[in-house]
C-alpha positions in Angstrom: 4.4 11.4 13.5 0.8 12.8 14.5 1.1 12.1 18.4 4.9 14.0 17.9 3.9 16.9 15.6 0.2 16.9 18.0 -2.0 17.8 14.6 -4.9 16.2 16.1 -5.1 16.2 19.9 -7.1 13.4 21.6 -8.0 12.1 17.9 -5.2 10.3 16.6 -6.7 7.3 15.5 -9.7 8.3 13.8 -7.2 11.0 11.7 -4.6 8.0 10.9 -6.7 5.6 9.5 -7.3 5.0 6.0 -10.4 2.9 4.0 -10.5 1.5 1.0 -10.8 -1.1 -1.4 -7.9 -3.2 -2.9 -8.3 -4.8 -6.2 -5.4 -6.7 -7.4 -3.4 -9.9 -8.9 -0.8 -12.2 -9.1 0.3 -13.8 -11.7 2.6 -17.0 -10.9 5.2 -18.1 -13.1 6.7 -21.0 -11.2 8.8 -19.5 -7.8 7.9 -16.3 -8.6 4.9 -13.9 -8.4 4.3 -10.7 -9.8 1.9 -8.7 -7.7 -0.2 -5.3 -8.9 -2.7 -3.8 -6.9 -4.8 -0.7 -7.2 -6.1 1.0 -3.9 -8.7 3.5 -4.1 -9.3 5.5 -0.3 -12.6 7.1 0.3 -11.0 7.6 3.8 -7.2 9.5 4.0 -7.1 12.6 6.3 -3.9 12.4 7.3 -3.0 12.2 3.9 -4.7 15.2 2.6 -3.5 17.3 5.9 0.2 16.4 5.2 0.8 17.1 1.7 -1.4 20.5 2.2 1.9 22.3 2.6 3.1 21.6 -1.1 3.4 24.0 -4.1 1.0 21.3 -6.5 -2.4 22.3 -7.4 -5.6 20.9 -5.1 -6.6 18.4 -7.2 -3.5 16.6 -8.1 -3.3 16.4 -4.7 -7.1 15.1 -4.0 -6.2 12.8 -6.9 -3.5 11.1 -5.0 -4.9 10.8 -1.7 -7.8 8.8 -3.5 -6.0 6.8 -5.8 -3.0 4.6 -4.8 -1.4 1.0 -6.1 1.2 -1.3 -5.6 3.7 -3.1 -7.7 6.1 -6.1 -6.4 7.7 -9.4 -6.6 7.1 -12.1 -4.3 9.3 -15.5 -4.1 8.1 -18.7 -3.1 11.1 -21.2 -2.1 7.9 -23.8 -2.4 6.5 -24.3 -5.9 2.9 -21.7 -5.0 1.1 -23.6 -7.7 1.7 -27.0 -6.5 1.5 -26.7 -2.5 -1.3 -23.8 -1.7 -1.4 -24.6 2.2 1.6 -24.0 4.6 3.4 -22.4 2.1 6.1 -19.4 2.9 7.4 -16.5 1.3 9.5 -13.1 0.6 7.8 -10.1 -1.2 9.5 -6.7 -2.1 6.8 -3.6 -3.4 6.7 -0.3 -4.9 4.1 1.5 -2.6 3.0 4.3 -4.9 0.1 6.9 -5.1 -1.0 7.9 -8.5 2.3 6.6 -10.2 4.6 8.8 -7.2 6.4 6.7 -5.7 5.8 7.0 -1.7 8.1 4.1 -0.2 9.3 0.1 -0.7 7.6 -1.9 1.5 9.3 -5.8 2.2 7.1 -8.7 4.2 7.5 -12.2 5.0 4.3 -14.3 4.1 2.9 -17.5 5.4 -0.2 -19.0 4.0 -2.3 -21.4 5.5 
């Protein structure tokens, strides 16, 4: 969407990135894992440049550009507790920022 819309000519990278730290768990219950994460970004321009166009108040909106989390299932056909190498998976999450849900993100996962 940047290179398309051209918001940031000859920086596109540095203005799609975003840093932060992750802190998170999972707890196991046999084939199943339930995953909660919460992001914090000291780094989201993009973010704060897109949603500049809406009617909420500045800091709601700083507020959700900093603070972000995550909220999913993941499956394990292998029993996760028992085999912790080679072991495959399916997860399905609730991307959100500040409890607003932004999209449903699904992976495949292969430990090793």
């Amino acid at each position: 969407m940047i290179k398309i819309e051209e918001w940031y000519k000859n920086e596109e990278f540095k203005h799609s990135l975003v840093l932060g730290v992750i802190v998170g768990h999972e707890f196991l219950i046999s084939h199943f894992g339930l995953l909660i994460e919460a992001d914090f970004h000291f780094y989201n321009p993009f973010y704060k440049r897109f949603y500049s166009y809406s009617i909420e108040t500045f800091n709601s909106l700083w507020i959700k550009s900093i603070l972000g989390g995550r909220l999913g299932f993941n499956y394990y056909p292998f029993k996760k507790s028992y085999i912790m190498k080679n072991n495959v998976g399916i997860g399905l999450y609730l991307k959100t920022h500040l409890g607003q849900a932004d999209c449903v993100e699904m992976n495949l996962m292969y430990s090793f």
